[in-house]
N, CA, C and O atoms as a GROMACS GRO file, in nm:
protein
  540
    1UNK      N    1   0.084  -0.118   0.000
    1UNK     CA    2   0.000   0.000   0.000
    1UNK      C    3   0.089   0.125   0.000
    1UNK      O    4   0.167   0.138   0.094
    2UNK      N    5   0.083   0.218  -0.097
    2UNK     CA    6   0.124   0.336  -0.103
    2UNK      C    7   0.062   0.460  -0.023
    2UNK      O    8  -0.051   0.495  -0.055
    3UNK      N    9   0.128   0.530   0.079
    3UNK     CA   10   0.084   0.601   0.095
    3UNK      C   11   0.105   0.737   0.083
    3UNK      O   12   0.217   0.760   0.128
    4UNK      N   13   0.042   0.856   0.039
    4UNK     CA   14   0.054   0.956  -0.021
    4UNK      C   15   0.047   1.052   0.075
    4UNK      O   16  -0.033   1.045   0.169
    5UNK      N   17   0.163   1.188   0.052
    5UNK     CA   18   0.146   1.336   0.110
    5UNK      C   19   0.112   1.417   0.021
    5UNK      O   20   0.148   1.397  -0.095
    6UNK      N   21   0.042   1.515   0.051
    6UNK     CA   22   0.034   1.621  -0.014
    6UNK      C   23   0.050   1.764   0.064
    6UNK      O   24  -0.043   1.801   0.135
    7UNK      N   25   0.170   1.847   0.051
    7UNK     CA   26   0.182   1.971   0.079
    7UNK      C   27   0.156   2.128   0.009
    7UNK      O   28   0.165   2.172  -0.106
    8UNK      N   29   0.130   2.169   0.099
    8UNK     CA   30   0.028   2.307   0.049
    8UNK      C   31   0.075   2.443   0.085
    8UNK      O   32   0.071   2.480   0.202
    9UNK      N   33   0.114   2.510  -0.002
    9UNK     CA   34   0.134   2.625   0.051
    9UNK      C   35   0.024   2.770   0.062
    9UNK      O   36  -0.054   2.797  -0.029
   10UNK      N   37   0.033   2.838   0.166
   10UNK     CA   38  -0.066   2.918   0.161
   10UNK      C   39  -0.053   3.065   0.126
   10UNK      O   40  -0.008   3.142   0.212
   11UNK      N   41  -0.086   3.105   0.019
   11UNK     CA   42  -0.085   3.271  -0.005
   11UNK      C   43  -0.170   3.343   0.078
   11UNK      O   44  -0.291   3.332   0.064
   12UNK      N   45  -0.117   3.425   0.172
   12UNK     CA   46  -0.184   3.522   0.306
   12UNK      C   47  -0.171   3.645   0.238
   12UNK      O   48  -0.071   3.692   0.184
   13UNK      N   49  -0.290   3.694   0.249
   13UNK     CA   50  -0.249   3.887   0.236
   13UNK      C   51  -0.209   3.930   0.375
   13UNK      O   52  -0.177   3.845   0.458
   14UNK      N   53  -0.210   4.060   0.404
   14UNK     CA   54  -0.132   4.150   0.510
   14UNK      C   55  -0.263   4.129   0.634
   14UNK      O   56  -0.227   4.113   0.751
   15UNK      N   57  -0.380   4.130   0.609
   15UNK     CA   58  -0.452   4.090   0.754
   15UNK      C   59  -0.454   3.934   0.774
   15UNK      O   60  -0.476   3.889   0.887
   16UNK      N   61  -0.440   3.882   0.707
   16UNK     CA   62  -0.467   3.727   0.734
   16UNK      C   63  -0.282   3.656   0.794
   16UNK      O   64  -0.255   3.568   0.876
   17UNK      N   65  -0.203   3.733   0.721
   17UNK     CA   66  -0.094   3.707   0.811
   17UNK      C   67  -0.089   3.794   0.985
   17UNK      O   68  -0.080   3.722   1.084
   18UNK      N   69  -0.095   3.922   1.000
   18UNK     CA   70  -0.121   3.913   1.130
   18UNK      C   71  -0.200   3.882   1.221
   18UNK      O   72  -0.178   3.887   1.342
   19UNK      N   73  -0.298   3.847   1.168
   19UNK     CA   74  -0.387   3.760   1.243
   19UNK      C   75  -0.307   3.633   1.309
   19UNK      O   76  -0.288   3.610   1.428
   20UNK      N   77  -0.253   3.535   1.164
   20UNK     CA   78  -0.190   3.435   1.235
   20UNK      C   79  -0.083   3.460   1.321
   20UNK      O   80  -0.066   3.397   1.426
   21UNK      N   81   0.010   3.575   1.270
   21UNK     CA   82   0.102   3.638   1.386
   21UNK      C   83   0.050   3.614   1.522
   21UNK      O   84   0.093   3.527   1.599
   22UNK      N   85  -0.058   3.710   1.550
   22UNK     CA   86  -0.155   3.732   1.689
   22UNK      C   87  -0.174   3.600   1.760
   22UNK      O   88  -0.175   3.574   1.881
   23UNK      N   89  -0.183   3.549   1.691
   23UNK     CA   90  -0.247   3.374   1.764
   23UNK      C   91  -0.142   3.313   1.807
   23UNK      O   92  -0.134   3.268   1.921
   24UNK      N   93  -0.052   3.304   1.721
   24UNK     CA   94   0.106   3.234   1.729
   24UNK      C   95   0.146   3.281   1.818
   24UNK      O   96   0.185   3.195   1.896
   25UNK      N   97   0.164   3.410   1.865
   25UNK     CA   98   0.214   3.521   1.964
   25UNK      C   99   0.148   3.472   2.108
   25UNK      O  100   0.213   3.423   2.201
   26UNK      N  101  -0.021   3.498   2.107
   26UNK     CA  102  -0.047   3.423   2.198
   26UNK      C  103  -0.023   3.272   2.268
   26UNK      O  104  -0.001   3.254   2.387
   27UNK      N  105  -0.031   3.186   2.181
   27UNK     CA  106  -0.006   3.041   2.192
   27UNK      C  107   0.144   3.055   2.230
   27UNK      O  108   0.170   2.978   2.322
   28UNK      N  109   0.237   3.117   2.196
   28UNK     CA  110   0.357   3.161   2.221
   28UNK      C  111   0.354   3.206   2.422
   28UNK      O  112   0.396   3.139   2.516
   29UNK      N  113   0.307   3.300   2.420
   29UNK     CA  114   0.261   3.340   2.590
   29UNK      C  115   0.228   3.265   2.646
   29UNK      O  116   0.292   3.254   2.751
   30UNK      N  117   0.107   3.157   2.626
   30UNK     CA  118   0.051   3.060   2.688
   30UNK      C  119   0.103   2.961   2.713
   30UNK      O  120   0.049   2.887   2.795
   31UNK      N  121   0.229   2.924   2.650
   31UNK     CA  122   0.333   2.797   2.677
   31UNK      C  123   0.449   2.841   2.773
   31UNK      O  124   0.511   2.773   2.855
   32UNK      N  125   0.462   3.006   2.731
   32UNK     CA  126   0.594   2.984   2.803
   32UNK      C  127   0.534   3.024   3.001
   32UNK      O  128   0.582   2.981   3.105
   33UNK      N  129   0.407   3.126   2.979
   33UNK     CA  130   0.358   3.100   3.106
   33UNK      C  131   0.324   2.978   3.200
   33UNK      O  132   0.331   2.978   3.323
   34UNK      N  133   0.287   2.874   3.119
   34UNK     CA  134   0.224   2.780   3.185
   34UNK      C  135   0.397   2.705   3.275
   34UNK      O  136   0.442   2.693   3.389
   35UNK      N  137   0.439   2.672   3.124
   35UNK     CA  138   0.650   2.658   3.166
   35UNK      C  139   0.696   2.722   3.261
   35UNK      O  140   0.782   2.673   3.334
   36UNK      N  141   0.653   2.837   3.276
   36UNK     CA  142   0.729   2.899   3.425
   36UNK      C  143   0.638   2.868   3.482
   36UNK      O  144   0.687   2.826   3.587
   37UNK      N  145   0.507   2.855   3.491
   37UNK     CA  146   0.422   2.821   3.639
   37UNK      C  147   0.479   2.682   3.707
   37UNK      O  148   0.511   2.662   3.824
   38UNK      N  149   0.481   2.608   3.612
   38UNK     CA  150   0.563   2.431   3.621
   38UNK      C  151   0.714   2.466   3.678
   38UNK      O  152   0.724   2.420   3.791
   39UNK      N  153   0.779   2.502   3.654
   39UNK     CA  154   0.934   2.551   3.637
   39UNK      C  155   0.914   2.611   3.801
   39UNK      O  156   0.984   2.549   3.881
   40UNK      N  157   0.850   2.696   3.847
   40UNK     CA  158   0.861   2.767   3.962
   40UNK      C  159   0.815   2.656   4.069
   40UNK      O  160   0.849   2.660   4.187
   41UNK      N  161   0.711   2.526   3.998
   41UNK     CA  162   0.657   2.508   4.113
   41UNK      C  163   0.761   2.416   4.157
   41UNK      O  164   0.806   2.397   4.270
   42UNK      N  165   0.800   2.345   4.012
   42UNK     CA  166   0.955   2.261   4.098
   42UNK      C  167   1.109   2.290   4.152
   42UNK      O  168   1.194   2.217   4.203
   43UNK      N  169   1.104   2.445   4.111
   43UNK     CA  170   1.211   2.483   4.222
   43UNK      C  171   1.189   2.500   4.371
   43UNK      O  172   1.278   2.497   4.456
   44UNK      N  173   1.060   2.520   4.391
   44UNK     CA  174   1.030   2.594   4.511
   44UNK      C  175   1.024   2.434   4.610
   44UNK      O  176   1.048   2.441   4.731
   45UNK      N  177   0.987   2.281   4.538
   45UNK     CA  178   1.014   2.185   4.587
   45UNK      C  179   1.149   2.130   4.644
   45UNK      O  180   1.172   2.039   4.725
   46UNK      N  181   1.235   2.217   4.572
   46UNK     CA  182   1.357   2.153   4.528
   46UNK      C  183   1.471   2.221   4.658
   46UNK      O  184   1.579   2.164   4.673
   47UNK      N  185   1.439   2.342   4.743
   47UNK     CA  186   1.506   2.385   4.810
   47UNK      C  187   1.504   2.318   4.967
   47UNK      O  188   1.412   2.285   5.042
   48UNK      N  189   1.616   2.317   4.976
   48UNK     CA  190   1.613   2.291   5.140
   48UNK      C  191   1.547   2.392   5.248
   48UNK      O  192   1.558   2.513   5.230
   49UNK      N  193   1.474   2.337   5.366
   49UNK     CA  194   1.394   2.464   5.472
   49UNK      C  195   1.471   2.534   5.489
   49UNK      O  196   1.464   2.655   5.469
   50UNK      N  197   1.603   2.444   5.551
   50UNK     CA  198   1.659   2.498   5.624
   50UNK      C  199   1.726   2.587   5.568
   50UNK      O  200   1.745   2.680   5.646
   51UNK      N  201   1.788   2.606   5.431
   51UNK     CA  202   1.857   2.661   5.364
   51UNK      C  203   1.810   2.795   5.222
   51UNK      O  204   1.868   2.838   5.122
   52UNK      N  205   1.717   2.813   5.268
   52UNK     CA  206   1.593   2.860   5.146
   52UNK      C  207   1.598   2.956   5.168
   52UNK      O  208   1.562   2.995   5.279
   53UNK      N  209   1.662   3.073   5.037
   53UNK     CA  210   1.662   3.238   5.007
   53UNK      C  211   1.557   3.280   4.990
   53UNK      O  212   1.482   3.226   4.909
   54UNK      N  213   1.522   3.384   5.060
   54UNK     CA  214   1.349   3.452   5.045
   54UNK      C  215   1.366   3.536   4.944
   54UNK      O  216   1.271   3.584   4.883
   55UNK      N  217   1.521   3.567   4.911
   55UNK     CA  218   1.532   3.696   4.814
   55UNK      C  219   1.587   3.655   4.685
   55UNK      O  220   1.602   3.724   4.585
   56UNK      N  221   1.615   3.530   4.704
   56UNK     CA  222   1.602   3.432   4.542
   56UNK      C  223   1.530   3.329   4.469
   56UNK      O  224   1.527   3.296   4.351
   57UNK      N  225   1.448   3.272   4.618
   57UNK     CA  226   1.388   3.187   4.556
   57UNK      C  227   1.214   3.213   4.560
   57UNK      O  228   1.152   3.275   4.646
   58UNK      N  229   1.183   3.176   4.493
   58UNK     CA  230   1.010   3.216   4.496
   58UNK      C  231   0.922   3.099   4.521
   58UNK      O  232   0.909   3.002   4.446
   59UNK      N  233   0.844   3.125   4.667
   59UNK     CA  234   0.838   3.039   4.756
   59UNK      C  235   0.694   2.991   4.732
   59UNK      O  236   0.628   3.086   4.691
   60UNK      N  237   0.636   2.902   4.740
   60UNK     CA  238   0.518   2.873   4.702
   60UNK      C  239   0.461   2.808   4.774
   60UNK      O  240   0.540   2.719   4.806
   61UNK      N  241   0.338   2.789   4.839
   61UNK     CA  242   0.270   2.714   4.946
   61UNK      C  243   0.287   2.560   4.921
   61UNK      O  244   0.295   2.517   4.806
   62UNK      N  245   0.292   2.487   5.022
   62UNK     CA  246   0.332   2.401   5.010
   62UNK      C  247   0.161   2.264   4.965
   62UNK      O  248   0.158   2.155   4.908
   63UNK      N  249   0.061   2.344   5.025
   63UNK     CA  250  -0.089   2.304   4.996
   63UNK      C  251  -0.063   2.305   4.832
   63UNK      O  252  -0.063   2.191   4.786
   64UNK      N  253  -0.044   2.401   4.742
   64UNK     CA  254  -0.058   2.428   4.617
   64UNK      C  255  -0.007   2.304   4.517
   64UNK      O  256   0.106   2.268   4.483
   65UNK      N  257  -0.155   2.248   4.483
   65UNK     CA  258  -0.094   2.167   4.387
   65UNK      C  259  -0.008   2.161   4.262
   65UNK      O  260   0.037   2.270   4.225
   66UNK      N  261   0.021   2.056   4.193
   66UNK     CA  262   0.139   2.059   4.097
   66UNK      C  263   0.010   2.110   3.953
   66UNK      O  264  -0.106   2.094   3.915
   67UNK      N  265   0.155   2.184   3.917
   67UNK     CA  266   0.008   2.220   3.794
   67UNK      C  267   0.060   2.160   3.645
   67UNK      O  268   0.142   2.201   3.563
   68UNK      N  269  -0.036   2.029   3.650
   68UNK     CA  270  -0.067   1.926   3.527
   68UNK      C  271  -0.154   2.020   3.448
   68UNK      O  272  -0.155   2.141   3.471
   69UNK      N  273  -0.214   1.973   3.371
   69UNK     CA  274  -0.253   1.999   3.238
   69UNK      C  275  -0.426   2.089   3.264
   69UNK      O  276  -0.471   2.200   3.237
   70UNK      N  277  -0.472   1.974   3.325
   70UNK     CA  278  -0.608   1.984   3.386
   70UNK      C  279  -0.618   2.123   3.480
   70UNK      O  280  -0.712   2.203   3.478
   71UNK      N  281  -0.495   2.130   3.562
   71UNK     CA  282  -0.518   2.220   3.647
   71UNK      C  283  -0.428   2.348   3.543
   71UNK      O  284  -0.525   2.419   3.515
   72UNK      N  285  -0.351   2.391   3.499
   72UNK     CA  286  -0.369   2.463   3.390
   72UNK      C  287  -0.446   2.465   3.321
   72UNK      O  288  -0.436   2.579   3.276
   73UNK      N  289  -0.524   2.422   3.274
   73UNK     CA  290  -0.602   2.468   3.182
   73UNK      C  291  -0.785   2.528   3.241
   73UNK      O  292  -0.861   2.615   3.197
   74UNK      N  293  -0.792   2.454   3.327
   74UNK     CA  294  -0.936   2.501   3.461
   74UNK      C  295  -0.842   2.677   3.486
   74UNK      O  296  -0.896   2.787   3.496
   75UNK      N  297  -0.725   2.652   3.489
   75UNK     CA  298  -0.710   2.858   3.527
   75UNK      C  299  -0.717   2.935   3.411
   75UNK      O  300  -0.749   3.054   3.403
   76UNK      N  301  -0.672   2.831   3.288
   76UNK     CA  302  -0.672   2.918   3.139
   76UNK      C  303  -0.823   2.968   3.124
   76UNK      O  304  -0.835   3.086   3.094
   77UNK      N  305  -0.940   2.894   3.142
   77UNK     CA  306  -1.030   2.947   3.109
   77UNK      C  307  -1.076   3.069   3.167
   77UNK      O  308  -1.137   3.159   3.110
   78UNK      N  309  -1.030   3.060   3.323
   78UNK     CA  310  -1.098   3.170   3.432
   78UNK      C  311  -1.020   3.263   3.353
   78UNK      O  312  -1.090   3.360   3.323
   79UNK      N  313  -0.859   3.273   3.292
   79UNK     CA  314  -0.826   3.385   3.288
   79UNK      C  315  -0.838   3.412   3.145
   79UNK      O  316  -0.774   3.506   3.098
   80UNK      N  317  -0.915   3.338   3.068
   80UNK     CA  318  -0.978   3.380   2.930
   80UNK      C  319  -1.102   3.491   2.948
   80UNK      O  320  -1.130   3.574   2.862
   81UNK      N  321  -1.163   3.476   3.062
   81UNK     CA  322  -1.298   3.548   3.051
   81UNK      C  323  -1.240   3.702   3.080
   81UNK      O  324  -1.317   3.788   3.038
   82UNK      N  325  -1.090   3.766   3.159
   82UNK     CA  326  -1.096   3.868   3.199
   82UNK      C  327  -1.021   3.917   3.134
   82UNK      O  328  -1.016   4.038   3.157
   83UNK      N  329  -0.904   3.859   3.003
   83UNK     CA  330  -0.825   3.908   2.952
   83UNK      C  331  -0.874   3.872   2.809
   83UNK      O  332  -0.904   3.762   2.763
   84UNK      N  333  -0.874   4.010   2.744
   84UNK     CA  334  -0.893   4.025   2.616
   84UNK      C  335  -0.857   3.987   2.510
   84UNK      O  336  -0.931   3.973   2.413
   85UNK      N  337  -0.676   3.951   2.517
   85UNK     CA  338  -0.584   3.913   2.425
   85UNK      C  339  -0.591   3.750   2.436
   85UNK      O  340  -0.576   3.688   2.330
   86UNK      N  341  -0.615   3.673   2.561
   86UNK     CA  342  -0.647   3.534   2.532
   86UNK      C  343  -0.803   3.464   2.471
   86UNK      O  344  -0.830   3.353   2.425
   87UNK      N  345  -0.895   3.601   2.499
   87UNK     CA  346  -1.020   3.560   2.400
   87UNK      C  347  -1.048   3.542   2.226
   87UNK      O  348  -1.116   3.488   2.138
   88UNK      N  349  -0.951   3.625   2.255
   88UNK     CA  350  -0.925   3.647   2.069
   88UNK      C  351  -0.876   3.540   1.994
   88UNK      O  352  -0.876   3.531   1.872
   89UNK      N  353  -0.822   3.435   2.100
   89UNK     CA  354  -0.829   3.296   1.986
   89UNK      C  355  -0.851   3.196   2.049
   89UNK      O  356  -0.820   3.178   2.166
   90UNK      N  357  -0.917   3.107   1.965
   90UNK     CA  358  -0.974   2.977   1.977
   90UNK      C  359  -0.919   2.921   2.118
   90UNK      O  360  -0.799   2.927   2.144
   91UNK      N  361  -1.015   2.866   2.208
   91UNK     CA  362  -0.996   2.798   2.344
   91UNK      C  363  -0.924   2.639   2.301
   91UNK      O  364  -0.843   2.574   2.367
   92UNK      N  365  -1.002   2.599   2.137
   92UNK     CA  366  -0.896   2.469   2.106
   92UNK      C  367  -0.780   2.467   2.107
   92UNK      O  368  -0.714   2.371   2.149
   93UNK      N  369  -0.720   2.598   2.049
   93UNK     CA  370  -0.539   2.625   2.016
   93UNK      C  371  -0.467   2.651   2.118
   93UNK      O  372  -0.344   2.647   2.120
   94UNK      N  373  -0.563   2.690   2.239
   94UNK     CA  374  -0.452   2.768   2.381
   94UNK      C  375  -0.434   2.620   2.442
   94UNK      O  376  -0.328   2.577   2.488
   95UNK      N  377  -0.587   2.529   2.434
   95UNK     CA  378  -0.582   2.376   2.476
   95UNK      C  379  -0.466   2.305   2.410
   95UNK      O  380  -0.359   2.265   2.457
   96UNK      N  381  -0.501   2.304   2.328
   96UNK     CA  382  -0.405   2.222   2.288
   96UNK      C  383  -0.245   2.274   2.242
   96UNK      O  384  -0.187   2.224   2.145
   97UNK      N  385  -0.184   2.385   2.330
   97UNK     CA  386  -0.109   2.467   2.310
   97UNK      C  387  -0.037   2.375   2.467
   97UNK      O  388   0.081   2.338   2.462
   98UNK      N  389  -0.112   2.350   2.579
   98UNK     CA  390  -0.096   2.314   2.676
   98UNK      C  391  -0.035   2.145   2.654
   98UNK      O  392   0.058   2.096   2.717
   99UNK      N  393  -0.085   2.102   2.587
   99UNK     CA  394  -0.122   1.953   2.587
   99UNK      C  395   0.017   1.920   2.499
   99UNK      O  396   0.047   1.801   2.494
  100UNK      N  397   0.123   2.036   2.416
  100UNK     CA  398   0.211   2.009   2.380
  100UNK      C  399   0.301   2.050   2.461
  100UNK      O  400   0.420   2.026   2.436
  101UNK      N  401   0.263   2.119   2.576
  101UNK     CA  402   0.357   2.127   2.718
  101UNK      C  403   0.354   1.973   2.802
  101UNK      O  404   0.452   1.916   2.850
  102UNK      N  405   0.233   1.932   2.805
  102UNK     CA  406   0.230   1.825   2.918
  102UNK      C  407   0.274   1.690   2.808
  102UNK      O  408   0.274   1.584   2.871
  103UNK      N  409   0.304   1.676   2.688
  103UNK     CA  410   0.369   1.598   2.616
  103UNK      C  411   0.528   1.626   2.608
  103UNK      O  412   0.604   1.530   2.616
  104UNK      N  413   0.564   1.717   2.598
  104UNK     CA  414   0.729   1.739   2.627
  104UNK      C  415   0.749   1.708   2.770
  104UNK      O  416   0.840   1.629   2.794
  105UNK      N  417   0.670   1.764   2.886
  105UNK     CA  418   0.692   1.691   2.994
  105UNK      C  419   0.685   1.540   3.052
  105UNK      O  420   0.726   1.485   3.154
  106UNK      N  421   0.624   1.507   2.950
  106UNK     CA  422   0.597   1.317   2.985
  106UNK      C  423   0.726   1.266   2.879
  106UNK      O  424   0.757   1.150   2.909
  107UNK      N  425   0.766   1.292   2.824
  107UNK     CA  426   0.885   1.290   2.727
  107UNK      C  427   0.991   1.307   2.792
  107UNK      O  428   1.087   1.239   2.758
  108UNK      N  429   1.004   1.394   2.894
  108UNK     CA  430   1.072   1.492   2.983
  108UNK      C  431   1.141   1.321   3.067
  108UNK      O  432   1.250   1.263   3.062
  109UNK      N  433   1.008   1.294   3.136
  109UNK     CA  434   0.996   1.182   3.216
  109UNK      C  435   1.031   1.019   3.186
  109UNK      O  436   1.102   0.926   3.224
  110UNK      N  437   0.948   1.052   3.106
  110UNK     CA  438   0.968   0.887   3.051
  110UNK      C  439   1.061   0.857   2.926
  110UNK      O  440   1.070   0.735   2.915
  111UNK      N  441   1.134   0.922   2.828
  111UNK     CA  442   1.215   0.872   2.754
  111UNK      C  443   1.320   0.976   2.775
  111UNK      O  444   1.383   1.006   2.674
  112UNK      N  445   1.355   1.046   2.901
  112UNK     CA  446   1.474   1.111   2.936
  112UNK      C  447   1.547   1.209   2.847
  112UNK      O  448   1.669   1.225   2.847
  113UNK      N  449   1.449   1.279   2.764
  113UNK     CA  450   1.500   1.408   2.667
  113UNK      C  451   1.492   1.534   2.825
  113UNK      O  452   1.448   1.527   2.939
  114UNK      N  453   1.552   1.619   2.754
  114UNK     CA  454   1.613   1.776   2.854
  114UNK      C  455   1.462   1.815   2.874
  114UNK      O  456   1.365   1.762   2.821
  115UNK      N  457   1.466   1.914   2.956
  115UNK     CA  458   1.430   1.999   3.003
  115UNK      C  459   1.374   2.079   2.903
  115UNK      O  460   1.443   2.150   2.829
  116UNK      N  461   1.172   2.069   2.892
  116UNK     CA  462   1.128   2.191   2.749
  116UNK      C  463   1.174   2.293   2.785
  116UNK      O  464   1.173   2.327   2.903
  117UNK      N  465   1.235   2.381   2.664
  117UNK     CA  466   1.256   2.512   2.692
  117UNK      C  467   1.159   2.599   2.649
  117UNK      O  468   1.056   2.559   2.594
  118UNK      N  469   1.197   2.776   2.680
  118UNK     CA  470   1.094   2.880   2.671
  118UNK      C  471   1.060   2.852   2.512
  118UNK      O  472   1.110   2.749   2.468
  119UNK      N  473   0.990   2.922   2.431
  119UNK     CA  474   0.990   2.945   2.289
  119UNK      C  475   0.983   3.072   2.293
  119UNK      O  476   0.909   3.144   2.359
  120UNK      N  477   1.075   3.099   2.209
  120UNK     CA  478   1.169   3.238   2.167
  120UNK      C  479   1.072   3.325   2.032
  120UNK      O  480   1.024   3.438   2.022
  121UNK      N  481   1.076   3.214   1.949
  121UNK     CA  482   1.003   3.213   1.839
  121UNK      C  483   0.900   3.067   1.768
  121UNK      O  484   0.924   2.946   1.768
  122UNK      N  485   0.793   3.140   1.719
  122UNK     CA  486   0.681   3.070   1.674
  122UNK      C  487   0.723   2.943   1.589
  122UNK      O  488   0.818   2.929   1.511
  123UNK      N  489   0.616   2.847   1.631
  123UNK     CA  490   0.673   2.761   1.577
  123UNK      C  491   0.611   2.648   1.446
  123UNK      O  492   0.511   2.598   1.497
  124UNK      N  493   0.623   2.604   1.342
  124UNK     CA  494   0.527   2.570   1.226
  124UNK      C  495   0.410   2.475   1.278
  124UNK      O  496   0.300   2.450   1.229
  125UNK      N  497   0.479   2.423   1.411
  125UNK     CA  498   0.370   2.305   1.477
  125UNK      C  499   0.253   2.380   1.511
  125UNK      O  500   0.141   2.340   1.478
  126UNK      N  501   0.278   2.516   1.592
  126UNK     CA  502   0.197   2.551   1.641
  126UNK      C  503   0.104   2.616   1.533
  126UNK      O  504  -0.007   2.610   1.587
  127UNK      N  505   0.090   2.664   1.432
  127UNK     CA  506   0.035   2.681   1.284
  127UNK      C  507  -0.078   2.581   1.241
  127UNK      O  508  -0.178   2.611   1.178
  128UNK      N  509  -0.044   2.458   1.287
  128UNK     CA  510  -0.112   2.361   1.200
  128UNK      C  511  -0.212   2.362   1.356
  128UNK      O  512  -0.333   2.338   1.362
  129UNK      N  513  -0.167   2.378   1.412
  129UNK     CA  514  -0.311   2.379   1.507
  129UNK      C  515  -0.424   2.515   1.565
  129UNK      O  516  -0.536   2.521   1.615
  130UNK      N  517  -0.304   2.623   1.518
  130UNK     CA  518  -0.429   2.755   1.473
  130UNK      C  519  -0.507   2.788   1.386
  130UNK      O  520  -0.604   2.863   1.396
  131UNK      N  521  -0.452   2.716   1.265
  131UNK     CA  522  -0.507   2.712   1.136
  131UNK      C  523  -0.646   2.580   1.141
  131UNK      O  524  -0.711   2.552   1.040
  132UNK      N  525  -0.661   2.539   1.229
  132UNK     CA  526  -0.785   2.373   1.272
  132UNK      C  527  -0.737   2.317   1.145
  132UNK      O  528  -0.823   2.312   1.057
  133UNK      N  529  -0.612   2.270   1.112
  133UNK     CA  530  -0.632   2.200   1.010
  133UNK      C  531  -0.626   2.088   1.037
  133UNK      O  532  -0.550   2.062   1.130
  134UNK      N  533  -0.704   1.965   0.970
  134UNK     CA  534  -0.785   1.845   0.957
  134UNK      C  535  -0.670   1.767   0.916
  134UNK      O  536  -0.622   1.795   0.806
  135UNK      N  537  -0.620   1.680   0.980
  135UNK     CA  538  -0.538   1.524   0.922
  135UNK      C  539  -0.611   1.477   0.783
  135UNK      O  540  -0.574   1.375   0.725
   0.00000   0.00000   0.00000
């Protein structure tokens, strides 16, 4: 059985590219926030009592759960309703913007690749999932 690709390129005029800019940008914010929320919560595990800088390290209750996917994303929505710039795109793309955080982290875990880093710049993956495009 042969199986076939087909690739497509897309001609954007000047609003339809910043648009996708805007989204990318966001989905961009939304990963690297969620990454430092994760990132902070396991340093703040990681320090000794006895030994723990109030003026370097950022201290976090110790009640406060670990924030998986589920629990990121139950705050993404609360903070979709009050901020303007995360309403403006699709609740699927910020979702599933997350779900390629908690996949580099199980990756992280279980087949022993580094540490996800921030994203600096946008990335083509994240495209194919602002754009809803269909397998």
């Amino acid at each position: 059985m042969i199986t076939l690709t087909y690739q497509y390129k897309l001609k954007l005029n000047k609003q339809q590219e910043t648009e996708i800019n805007q989204i990318l940008d966001v989905c961009k914010s939304v990963y690297n926030y969620a990454l430092r929320e994760r990132k902070d919560w396991l340093s703040s595990r990681k320090s000794q009592i006895n030994s723990c800088s109030i003026l370097t390290e950022y201290i976090i209750p110790a009640d406060t759960p670990y924030p998986n996917y589920n629990y990121q994303a139950k705050n993404l929505t609360m903070a979709k309703k009050t901020n303007p710039r995360l309403r403006s795109v699709n609740a699927q793309v910020l979702q599933q913007t997350l779900k390629t955080l908690e996949r580099a982290f199980y990756e992280m875990k279980s087949l022993g690749k580094g540490f996800p880093r921030f994203k600096k710049l946008t990335k083509i993956i994240l495209l194919k999932n602002a754009l809803n495009v269909v397998r």
